[in-house]
C-alpha positions in Angstrom: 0.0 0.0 0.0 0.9 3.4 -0.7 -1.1 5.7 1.4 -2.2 3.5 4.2 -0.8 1.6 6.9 -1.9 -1.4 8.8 -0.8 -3.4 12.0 -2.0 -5.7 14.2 -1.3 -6.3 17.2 -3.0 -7.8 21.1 -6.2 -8.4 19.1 -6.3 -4.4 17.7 -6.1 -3.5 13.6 -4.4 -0.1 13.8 -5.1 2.3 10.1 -2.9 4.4 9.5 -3.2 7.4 7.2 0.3 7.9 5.8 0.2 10.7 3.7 1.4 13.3 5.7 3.2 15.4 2.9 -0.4 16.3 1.9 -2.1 16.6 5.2 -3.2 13.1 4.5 -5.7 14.9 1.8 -7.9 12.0 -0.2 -7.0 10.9 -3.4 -8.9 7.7 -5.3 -5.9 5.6 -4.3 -5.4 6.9 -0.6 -9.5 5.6 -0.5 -9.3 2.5 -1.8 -6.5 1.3 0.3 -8.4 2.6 3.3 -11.3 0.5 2.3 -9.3 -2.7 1.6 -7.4 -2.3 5.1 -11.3 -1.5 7.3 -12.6 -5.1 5.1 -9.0 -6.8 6.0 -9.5 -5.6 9.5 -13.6 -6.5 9.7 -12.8 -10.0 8.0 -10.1 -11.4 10.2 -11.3 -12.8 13.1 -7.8 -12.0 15.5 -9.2 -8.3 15.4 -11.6 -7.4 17.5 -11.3 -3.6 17.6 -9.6 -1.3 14.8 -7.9 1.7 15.4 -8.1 4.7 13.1 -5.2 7.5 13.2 -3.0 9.7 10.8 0.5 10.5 10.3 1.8 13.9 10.4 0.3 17.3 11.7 -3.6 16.7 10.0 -5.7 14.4 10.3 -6.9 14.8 7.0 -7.8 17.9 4.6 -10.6 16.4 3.1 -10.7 15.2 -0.7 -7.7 15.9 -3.1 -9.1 17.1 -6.0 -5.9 17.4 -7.8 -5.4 13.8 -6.8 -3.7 12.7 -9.9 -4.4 9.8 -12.1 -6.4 10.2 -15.5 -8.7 12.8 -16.1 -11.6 12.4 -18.7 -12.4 14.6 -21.4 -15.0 15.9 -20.2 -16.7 15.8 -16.6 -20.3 15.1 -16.1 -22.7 15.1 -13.4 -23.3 10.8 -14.0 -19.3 10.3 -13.7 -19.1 12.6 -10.7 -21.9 10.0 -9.0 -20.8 7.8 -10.1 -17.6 8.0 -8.5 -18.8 9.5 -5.4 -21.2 7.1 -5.1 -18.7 4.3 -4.6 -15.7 6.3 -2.4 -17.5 8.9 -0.4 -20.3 7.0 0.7 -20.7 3.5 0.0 -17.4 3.2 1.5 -17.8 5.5 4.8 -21.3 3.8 5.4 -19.6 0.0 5.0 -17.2 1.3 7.7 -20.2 2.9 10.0 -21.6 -0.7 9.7 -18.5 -3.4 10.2 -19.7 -5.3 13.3 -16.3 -4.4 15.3 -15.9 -1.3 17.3 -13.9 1.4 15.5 -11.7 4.2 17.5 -10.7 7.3 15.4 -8.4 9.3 17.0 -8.0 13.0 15.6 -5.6 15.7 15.3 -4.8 19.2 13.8 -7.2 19.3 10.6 -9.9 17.3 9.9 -12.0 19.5 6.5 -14.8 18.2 4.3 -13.7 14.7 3.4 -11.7 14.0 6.2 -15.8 13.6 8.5 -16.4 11.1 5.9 -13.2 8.9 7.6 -13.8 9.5 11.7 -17.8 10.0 11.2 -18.3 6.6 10.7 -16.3 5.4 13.6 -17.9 4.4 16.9 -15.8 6.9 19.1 -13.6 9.4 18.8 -10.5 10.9 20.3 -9.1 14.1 20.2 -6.1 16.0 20.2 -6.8 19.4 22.0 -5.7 20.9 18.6 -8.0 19.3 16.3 -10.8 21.4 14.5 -13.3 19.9 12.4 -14.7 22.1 9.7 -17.0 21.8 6.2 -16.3 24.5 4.0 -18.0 23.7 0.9 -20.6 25.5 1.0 -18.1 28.0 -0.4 -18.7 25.8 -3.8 -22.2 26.2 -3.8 -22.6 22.8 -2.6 -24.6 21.7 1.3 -22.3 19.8 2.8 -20.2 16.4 2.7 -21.4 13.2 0.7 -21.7 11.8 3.9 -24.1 14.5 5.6 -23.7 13.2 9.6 -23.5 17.2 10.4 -27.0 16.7 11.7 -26.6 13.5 13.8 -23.1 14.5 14.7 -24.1 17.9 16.2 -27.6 18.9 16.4 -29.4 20.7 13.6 -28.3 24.3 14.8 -24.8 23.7 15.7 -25.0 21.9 12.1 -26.7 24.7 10.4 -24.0 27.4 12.0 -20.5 25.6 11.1 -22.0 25.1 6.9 -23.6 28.4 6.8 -20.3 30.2 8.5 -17.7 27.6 7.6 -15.9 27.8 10.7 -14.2 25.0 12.2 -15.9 23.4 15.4 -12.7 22.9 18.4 -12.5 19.9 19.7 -13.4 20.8 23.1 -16.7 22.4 21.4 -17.0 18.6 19.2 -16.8 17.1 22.8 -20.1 19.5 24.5 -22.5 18.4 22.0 -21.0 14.7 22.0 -19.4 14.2 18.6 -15.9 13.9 20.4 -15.9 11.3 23.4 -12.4 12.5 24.7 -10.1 15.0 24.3 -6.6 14.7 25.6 -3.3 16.5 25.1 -1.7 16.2 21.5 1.1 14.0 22.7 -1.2 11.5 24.7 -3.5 10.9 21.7 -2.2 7.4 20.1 -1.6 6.1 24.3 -5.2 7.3 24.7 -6.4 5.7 22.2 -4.8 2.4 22.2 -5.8 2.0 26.3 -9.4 2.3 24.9 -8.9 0.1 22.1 -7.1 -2.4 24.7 -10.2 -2.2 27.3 -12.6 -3.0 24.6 -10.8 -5.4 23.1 -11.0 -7.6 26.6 -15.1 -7.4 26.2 -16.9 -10.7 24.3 -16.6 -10.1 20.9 -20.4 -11.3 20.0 -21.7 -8.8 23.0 -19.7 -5.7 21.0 -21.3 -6.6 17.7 -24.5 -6.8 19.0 -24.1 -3.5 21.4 -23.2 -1.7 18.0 -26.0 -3.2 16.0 -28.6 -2.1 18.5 -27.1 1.8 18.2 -27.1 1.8 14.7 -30.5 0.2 14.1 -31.4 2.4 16.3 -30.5 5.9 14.4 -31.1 3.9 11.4 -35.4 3.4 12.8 -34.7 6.9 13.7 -34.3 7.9 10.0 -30.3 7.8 9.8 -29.7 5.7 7.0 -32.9 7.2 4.9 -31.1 10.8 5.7 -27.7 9.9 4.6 -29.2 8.4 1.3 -31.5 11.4 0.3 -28.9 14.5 1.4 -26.2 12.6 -0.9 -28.8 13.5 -3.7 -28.8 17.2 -2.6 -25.3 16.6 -2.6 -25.0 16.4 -6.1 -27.0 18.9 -7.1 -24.2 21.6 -6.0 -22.2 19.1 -8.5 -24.6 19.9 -10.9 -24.9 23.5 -10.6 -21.0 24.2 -10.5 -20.7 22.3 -14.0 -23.8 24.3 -15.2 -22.1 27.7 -14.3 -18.4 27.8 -14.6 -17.6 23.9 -14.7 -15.5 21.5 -12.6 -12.8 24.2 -11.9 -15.0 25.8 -9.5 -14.2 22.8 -7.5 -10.7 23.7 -7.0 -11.3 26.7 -4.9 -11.6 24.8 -1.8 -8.3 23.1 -3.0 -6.7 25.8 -2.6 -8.0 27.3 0.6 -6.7 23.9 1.9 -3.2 24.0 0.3 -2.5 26.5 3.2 -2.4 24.1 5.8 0.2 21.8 4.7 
Protein backbone atom coordinates (compact mmCIF):
# COMPACT_ATOMS: atom_id res chain seq x y z
CA UNK A 1 0.00 0.00 0.00
CA UNK A 2 0.91 3.41 -0.71
CA UNK A 3 -1.06 5.66 1.35
CA UNK A 4 -2.19 3.47 4.21
CA UNK A 5 -0.79 1.60 6.93
CA UNK A 6 -1.92 -1.43 8.83
CA UNK A 7 -0.77 -3.38 11.95
CA UNK A 8 -2.04 -5.71 14.23
CA UNK A 9 -1.27 -6.35 17.18
CA UNK A 10 -3.03 -7.83 21.13
CA UNK A 11 -6.25 -8.36 19.10
CA UNK A 12 -6.30 -4.44 17.66
CA UNK A 13 -6.12 -3.50 13.60
CA UNK A 14 -4.37 -0.12 13.81
CA UNK A 15 -5.12 2.29 10.14
CA UNK A 16 -2.86 4.37 9.51
CA UNK A 17 -3.19 7.39 7.19
CA UNK A 18 0.34 7.94 5.78
CA UNK A 19 0.23 10.70 3.66
CA UNK A 20 1.41 13.31 5.72
CA UNK A 21 3.18 15.41 2.92
CA UNK A 22 -0.42 16.31 1.94
CA UNK A 23 -2.13 16.63 5.17
CA UNK A 24 -3.20 13.07 4.50
CA UNK A 25 -5.74 14.85 1.78
CA UNK A 26 -7.90 11.99 -0.17
CA UNK A 27 -6.98 10.87 -3.40
CA UNK A 28 -8.89 7.75 -5.27
CA UNK A 29 -5.85 5.59 -4.33
CA UNK A 30 -5.40 6.88 -0.56
CA UNK A 31 -9.50 5.55 -0.50
CA UNK A 32 -9.29 2.47 -1.84
CA UNK A 33 -6.45 1.27 0.35
CA UNK A 34 -8.43 2.58 3.28
CA UNK A 35 -11.33 0.50 2.30
CA UNK A 36 -9.33 -2.66 1.57
CA UNK A 37 -7.42 -2.30 5.13
CA UNK A 38 -11.33 -1.50 7.28
CA UNK A 39 -12.60 -5.06 5.13
CA UNK A 40 -8.99 -6.77 6.02
CA UNK A 41 -9.51 -5.63 9.46
CA UNK A 42 -13.57 -6.47 9.73
CA UNK A 43 -12.75 -10.03 7.97
CA UNK A 44 -10.09 -11.41 10.21
CA UNK A 45 -11.34 -12.82 13.14
CA UNK A 46 -7.76 -12.02 15.48
CA UNK A 47 -9.23 -8.28 15.43
CA UNK A 48 -11.56 -7.38 17.53
CA UNK A 49 -11.31 -3.58 17.62
CA UNK A 50 -9.63 -1.26 14.84
CA UNK A 51 -7.88 1.74 15.42
CA UNK A 52 -8.09 4.75 13.05
CA UNK A 53 -5.18 7.51 13.25
CA UNK A 54 -3.00 9.70 10.84
CA UNK A 55 0.48 10.51 10.26
CA UNK A 56 1.78 13.92 10.43
CA UNK A 57 0.29 17.32 11.72
CA UNK A 58 -3.58 16.73 10.02
CA UNK A 59 -5.67 14.37 10.34
CA UNK A 60 -6.89 14.83 6.98
CA UNK A 61 -7.77 17.88 4.64
CA UNK A 62 -10.60 16.39 3.14
CA UNK A 63 -10.75 15.18 -0.74
CA UNK A 64 -7.66 15.90 -3.06
CA UNK A 65 -9.08 17.11 -5.96
CA UNK A 66 -5.94 17.39 -7.75
CA UNK A 67 -5.44 13.85 -6.82
CA UNK A 68 -3.70 12.72 -9.86
CA UNK A 69 -4.39 9.79 -12.14
CA UNK A 70 -6.35 10.17 -15.51
CA UNK A 71 -8.68 12.81 -16.09
CA UNK A 72 -11.58 12.44 -18.67
CA UNK A 73 -12.36 14.62 -21.40
CA UNK A 74 -15.05 15.92 -20.22
CA UNK A 75 -16.66 15.85 -16.59
CA UNK A 76 -20.29 15.08 -16.14
CA UNK A 77 -22.68 15.09 -13.42
CA UNK A 78 -23.31 10.83 -13.99
CA UNK A 79 -19.26 10.29 -13.71
CA UNK A 80 -19.07 12.62 -10.73
CA UNK A 81 -21.90 9.96 -8.95
CA UNK A 82 -20.79 7.77 -10.05
CA UNK A 83 -17.59 7.96 -8.48
CA UNK A 84 -18.83 9.52 -5.37
CA UNK A 85 -21.15 7.07 -5.13
CA UNK A 86 -18.65 4.33 -4.61
CA UNK A 87 -15.74 6.25 -2.39
CA UNK A 88 -17.50 8.89 -0.42
CA UNK A 89 -20.34 7.03 0.72
CA UNK A 90 -20.69 3.54 -0.03
CA UNK A 91 -17.40 3.19 1.55
CA UNK A 92 -17.83 5.48 4.77
CA UNK A 93 -21.33 3.75 5.37
CA UNK A 94 -19.60 0.00 5.01
CA UNK A 95 -17.24 1.27 7.68
CA UNK A 96 -20.16 2.88 9.99
CA UNK A 97 -21.56 -0.72 9.70
CA UNK A 98 -18.47 -3.42 10.17
CA UNK A 99 -19.75 -5.25 13.28
CA UNK A 100 -16.34 -4.43 15.28
CA UNK A 101 -15.93 -1.30 17.33
CA UNK A 102 -13.89 1.39 15.52
CA UNK A 103 -11.70 4.15 17.51
CA UNK A 104 -10.71 7.28 15.38
CA UNK A 105 -8.39 9.33 17.04
CA UNK A 106 -8.00 13.00 15.55
CA UNK A 107 -5.62 15.72 15.29
CA UNK A 108 -4.83 19.17 13.78
CA UNK A 109 -7.23 19.34 10.61
CA UNK A 110 -9.88 17.33 9.94
CA UNK A 111 -11.95 19.48 6.55
CA UNK A 112 -14.78 18.19 4.29
CA UNK A 113 -13.72 14.75 3.39
CA UNK A 114 -11.74 14.03 6.22
CA UNK A 115 -15.80 13.65 8.49
CA UNK A 116 -16.45 11.13 5.93
CA UNK A 117 -13.18 8.90 7.59
CA UNK A 118 -13.84 9.53 11.66
CA UNK A 119 -17.85 10.02 11.17
CA UNK A 120 -18.30 6.59 10.71
CA UNK A 121 -16.31 5.44 13.63
CA UNK A 122 -17.93 4.36 16.91
CA UNK A 123 -15.81 6.88 19.09
CA UNK A 124 -13.62 9.35 18.80
CA UNK A 125 -10.54 10.89 20.33
CA UNK A 126 -9.15 14.13 20.17
CA UNK A 127 -6.10 16.03 20.15
CA UNK A 128 -6.80 19.38 21.96
CA UNK A 129 -5.70 20.92 18.56
CA UNK A 130 -8.03 19.25 16.30
CA UNK A 131 -10.78 21.39 14.46
CA UNK A 132 -13.31 19.94 12.41
CA UNK A 133 -14.71 22.14 9.72
CA UNK A 134 -16.95 21.81 6.18
CA UNK A 135 -16.34 24.49 3.97
CA UNK A 136 -18.03 23.65 0.86
CA UNK A 137 -20.59 25.46 0.96
CA UNK A 138 -18.06 27.96 -0.37
CA UNK A 139 -18.69 25.78 -3.84
CA UNK A 140 -22.21 26.18 -3.80
CA UNK A 141 -22.61 22.81 -2.55
CA UNK A 142 -24.58 21.75 1.27
CA UNK A 143 -22.31 19.83 2.76
CA UNK A 144 -20.25 16.43 2.66
CA UNK A 145 -21.45 13.24 0.65
CA UNK A 146 -21.67 11.77 3.86
CA UNK A 147 -24.06 14.46 5.59
CA UNK A 148 -23.72 13.21 9.56
CA UNK A 149 -23.52 17.16 10.38
CA UNK A 150 -27.05 16.73 11.68
CA UNK A 151 -26.62 13.54 13.78
CA UNK A 152 -23.14 14.53 14.69
CA UNK A 153 -24.06 17.93 16.22
CA UNK A 154 -27.60 18.94 16.44
CA UNK A 155 -29.37 20.70 13.64
CA UNK A 156 -28.26 24.33 14.79
CA UNK A 157 -24.77 23.74 15.68
CA UNK A 158 -24.99 21.88 12.09
CA UNK A 159 -26.65 24.75 10.42
CA UNK A 160 -24.00 27.35 11.96
CA UNK A 161 -20.49 25.55 11.15
CA UNK A 162 -22.01 25.13 6.94
CA UNK A 163 -23.63 28.36 6.82
CA UNK A 164 -20.29 30.25 8.50
CA UNK A 165 -17.70 27.59 7.65
CA UNK A 166 -15.95 27.77 10.70
CA UNK A 167 -14.19 24.96 12.22
CA UNK A 168 -15.88 23.37 15.35
CA UNK A 169 -12.73 22.93 18.41
CA UNK A 170 -12.49 19.93 19.69
CA UNK A 171 -13.39 20.83 23.11
CA UNK A 172 -16.72 22.39 21.39
CA UNK A 173 -17.02 18.58 19.22
CA UNK A 174 -16.84 17.13 22.84
CA UNK A 175 -20.10 19.51 24.54
CA UNK A 176 -22.54 18.45 22.04
CA UNK A 177 -21.04 14.71 21.99
CA UNK A 178 -19.42 14.20 18.60
CA UNK A 179 -15.86 13.86 20.40
CA UNK A 180 -15.95 11.25 23.39
CA UNK A 181 -12.37 12.54 24.65
CA UNK A 182 -10.10 15.04 24.33
CA UNK A 183 -6.59 14.70 25.59
CA UNK A 184 -3.28 16.48 25.15
CA UNK A 185 -1.73 16.22 21.48
CA UNK A 186 1.06 13.97 22.71
CA UNK A 187 -1.25 11.52 24.75
CA UNK A 188 -3.53 10.94 21.69
CA UNK A 189 -2.16 7.43 20.11
CA UNK A 190 -1.65 6.08 24.29
CA UNK A 191 -5.20 7.35 24.68
CA UNK A 192 -6.44 5.75 22.24
CA UNK A 193 -4.81 2.35 22.17
CA UNK A 194 -5.82 2.01 26.31
CA UNK A 195 -9.38 2.34 24.94
CA UNK A 196 -8.86 0.06 22.07
CA UNK A 197 -7.13 -2.38 24.66
CA UNK A 198 -10.21 -2.24 27.28
CA UNK A 199 -12.57 -2.98 24.60
CA UNK A 200 -10.78 -5.45 23.11
CA UNK A 201 -10.97 -7.57 26.62
CA UNK A 202 -15.09 -7.43 26.17
CA UNK A 203 -16.93 -10.73 24.35
CA UNK A 204 -16.63 -10.07 20.94
CA UNK A 205 -20.42 -11.28 20.00
CA UNK A 206 -21.67 -8.77 23.01
CA UNK A 207 -19.71 -5.74 20.95
CA UNK A 208 -21.31 -6.61 17.74
CA UNK A 209 -24.55 -6.82 18.99
CA UNK A 210 -24.13 -3.49 21.41
CA UNK A 211 -23.22 -1.70 17.96
CA UNK A 212 -26.03 -3.22 16.03
CA UNK A 213 -28.55 -2.13 18.51
CA UNK A 214 -27.11 1.78 18.24
CA UNK A 215 -27.07 1.76 14.73
CA UNK A 216 -30.48 0.17 14.09
CA UNK A 217 -31.43 2.39 16.32
CA UNK A 218 -30.47 5.90 14.42
CA UNK A 219 -31.12 3.89 11.41
CA UNK A 220 -35.39 3.41 12.81
CA UNK A 221 -34.73 6.91 13.72
CA UNK A 222 -34.32 7.90 10.03
CA UNK A 223 -30.35 7.83 9.79
CA UNK A 224 -29.68 5.70 7.04
CA UNK A 225 -32.87 7.21 4.91
CA UNK A 226 -31.15 10.77 5.66
CA UNK A 227 -27.70 9.91 4.65
CA UNK A 228 -29.22 8.45 1.27
CA UNK A 229 -31.47 11.36 0.26
CA UNK A 230 -28.90 14.54 1.38
CA UNK A 231 -26.23 12.58 -0.89
CA UNK A 232 -28.84 13.49 -3.74
CA UNK A 233 -28.82 17.22 -2.64
CA UNK A 234 -25.33 16.64 -2.63
CA UNK A 235 -25.05 16.40 -6.10
CA UNK A 236 -27.02 18.86 -7.06
CA UNK A 237 -24.16 21.58 -5.97
CA UNK A 238 -22.19 19.06 -8.50
CA UNK A 239 -24.64 19.94 -10.92
CA UNK A 240 -24.86 23.54 -10.62
CA UNK A 241 -20.99 24.18 -10.50
CA UNK A 242 -20.68 22.26 -13.96
CA UNK A 243 -23.81 24.27 -15.20
CA UNK A 244 -22.07 27.72 -14.26
CA UNK A 245 -18.42 27.77 -14.63
CA UNK A 246 -17.61 23.92 -14.71
CA UNK A 247 -15.49 21.46 -12.56
CA UNK A 248 -12.84 24.24 -11.88
CA UNK A 249 -14.97 25.80 -9.51
CA UNK A 250 -14.20 22.82 -7.54
CA UNK A 251 -10.66 23.67 -7.00
CA UNK A 252 -11.31 26.73 -4.89
CA UNK A 253 -11.56 24.76 -1.77
CA UNK A 254 -8.25 23.06 -3.04
CA UNK A 255 -6.71 25.82 -2.63
CA UNK A 256 -7.99 27.30 0.64
CA UNK A 257 -6.67 23.89 1.92
CA UNK A 258 -3.22 24.01 0.30
CA UNK A 259 -2.51 26.49 3.19
CA UNK A 260 -2.40 24.10 5.81
CA UNK A 261 0.16 21.82 4.66
Amino acid sequence: MSYIDYAVADKIATITLNRPEAANAQNAALLDELDAAWVRAADDPEVAVIVLRAEGKHFSAGHDLRGGGPVPDKITLELIVANESRRYLEYSLRWRNIPKPSIAAVQGRCISGGLLLCWPCDLIIAAEDAQFSDPVVLMGIGGVEYHGHTWELGPRKAKEILFTGRPVTAHEAEQVGMVNKVVARDQLDAEARSWAEQIAKMPAFGLRQAKRAVNQTLDIQGFYAAIQSVFDIHQTGHGNALSVSGWPVLARLDDMKANIR
